[in-house]
N, C-alpha and C positions, 0 to 999 in steps of 0.2 A: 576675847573679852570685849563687852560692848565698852566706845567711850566714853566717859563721863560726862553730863549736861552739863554745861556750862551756862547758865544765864547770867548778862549785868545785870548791877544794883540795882534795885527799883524799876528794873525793865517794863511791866508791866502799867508802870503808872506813865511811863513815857510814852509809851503805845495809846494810852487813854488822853493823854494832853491832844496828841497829836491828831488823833480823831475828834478833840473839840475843836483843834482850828480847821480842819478840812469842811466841818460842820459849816461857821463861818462864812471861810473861804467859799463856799460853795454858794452861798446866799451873797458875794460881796457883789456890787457894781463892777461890772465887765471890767473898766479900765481901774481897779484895784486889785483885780484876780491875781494878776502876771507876777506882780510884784510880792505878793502874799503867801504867793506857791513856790516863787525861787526863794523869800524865807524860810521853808518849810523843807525845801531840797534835803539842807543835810540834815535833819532829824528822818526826812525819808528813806536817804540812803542808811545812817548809822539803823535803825531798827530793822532795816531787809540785810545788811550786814551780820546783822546779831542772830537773826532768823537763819539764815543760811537760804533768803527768797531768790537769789539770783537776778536781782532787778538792773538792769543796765541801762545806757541812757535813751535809747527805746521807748524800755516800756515804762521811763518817766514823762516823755512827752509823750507817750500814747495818755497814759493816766493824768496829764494835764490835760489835756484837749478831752477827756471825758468829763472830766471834774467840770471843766468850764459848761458845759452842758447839759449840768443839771440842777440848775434854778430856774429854767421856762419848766422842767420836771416836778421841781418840788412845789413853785407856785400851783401848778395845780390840782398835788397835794393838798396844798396848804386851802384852798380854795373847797375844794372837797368835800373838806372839814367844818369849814366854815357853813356850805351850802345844806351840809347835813343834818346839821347842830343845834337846837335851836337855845343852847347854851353858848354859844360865840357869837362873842358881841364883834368881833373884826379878825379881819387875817392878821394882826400883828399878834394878837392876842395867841392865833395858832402858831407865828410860831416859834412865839416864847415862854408859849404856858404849856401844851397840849405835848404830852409822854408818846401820844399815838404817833405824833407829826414828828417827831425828835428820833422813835425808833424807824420809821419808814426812812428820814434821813439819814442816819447811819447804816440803813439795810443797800440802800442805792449807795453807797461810798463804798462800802464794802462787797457792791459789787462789781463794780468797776474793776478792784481789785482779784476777782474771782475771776472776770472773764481773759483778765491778762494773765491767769494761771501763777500767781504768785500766792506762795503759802503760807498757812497759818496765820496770816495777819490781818485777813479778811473773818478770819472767826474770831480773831482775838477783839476785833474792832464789834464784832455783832456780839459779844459776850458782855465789852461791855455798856452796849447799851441794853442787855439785855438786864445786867445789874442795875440800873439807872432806873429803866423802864418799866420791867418786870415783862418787855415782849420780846419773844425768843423768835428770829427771821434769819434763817441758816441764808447766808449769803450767797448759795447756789440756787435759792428758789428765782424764778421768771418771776414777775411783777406788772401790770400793765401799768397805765396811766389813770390817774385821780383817785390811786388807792388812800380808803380813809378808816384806820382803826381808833373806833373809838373808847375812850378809858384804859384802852391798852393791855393791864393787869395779865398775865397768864396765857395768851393768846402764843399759839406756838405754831410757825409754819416750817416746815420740812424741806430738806436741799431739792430737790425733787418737783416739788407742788408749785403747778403753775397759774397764776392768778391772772386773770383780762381786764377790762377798763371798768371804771366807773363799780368798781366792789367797794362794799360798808363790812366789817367784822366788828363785832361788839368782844366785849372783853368774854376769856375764857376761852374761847375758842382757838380748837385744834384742826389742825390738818396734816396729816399725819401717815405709819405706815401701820398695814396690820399687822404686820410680823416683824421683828429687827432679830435677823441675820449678817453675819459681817458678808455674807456671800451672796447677798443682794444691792453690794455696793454700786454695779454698775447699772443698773434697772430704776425703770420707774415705781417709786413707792408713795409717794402722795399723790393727792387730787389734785385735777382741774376745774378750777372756777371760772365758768366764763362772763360775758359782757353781763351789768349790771344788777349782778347778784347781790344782797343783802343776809349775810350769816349774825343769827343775832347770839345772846350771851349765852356760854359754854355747850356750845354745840359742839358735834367731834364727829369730822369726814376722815374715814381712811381707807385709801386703796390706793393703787396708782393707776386702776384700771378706772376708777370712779372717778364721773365728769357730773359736774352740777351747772346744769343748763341756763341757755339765759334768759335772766328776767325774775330769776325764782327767789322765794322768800324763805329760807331755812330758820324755822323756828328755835327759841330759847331749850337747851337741855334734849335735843336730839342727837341718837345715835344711828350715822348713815355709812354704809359700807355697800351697797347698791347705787349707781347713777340714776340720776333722776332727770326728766324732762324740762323743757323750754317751759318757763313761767306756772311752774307751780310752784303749791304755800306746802310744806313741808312742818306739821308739829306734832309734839308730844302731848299726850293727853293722859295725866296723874289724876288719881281717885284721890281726891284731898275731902276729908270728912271733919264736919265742927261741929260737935257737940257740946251740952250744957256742962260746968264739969258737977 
């Protein structure tokens, strides 16, 4: 007979607080980190308790000394964003307004999380920014440096898909697998994007064989399942007709 689940009260919502202060904490001035993060401790322990994550003290200082390590990361995020946009009027602006900068944030916490192989809490933590944000970033995907999504909206990356420096993704965009079988859980099933790619809105790459070259420009509303070369323009071409009525 399986055992019954057990969850505490309101667990979910403590999982969500806790990933607003990692959030934070993660932007705070070096000599405020230490002290924000041993706050943080037993809320960290009591939910990997609750989880059944195995977290010991380990892999709290390992996930301390990652955490500390990523605000020269998100700065140039944040900076990304700003360079991108010709709607940002300053980095402060990104990153207390901008959905795209707030979900990249919670995708690098939560994988810190992944890579120390602690469970569940790293999806729970990308869910919910994914509720927040409305972008869905499985906290097993690679990510490089000065990734910037922007408007965020719908945008869904795969455990799988691995991203290189200096990518733009506009909202709606997917990258994805072309088949979901549970018996291709150990294989590559999303794309590779590499250096300075721009994916604009609701495009959709899937394969995990499929590499989108660098430099190229993937148009609005394409469907690519074939890899494509070093710096090409990549669009869809729709017969739109306007008649008198």
């Amino acid at each position: 007979m399986q055992k019954e689940l057990q969850i505490p009260f309101r667990f979910k919502e403590k999982v969500e607080d806790l990933a607003k202060e990692l959030f934070y904490c993660a932007l705070e001035v070096s000599d405020n980190q230490e002290q924000l993060l041993e706050d943080l401790k037993a809320d960290f322990f009591y939910v990997s308790k609750a989880l059944d994550c195995g977290v010991c003290n380990t892999k709290w200082g390992q996930f301390k000394t990652d955490i500390k390590t990523l605000k020269s990361k998100l700065q140039l995020d944040a900076e990304a964003a700003y360079n991108s946009d010709p709607a940002a009027k300053s980095v402060k602006e990104v990153y207390l307004a901008y959905p795209g900068f707030y979900a990249i944030a919670m995708y690098r916490i939560s994988h810190i999380l992944w890579l120390l192989e602690i469970p569940i809490l790293p999806r729970m933590i990308s869910e919910y920014a994914h509720g927040i944000t409305g972008t869905d970033i499985h906290p097993g995907a690679t990510i490089g440096a000065s990734f910037f999504i922007d408007h965020a909206t719908g945008v869904v990356i795969g455990e799988t898909a691995v991203i290189h420096n200096n990518v733009i993704i506009y909202q709606g965009v997917t990258l994805g697998g072309i088949t979901v079988e549970k018996a291709l859980k150990n294989t590559k099933r999303h794309p590779t994007i590499h250096d300075n790619v721009t994916i604009y809105a609701n495009a959709t790459i899937l394969g995990g064989d499929v590499v989108i070259g660098k430099g190229c420009i993937i148009g609005a509303n394409v469907w690519i399942t074939k890899s494509i070369p070093e710096n090409a323009l990549v669009t869809y071409k729709s017969d739109i007709k306007i008649t008198n009525r």
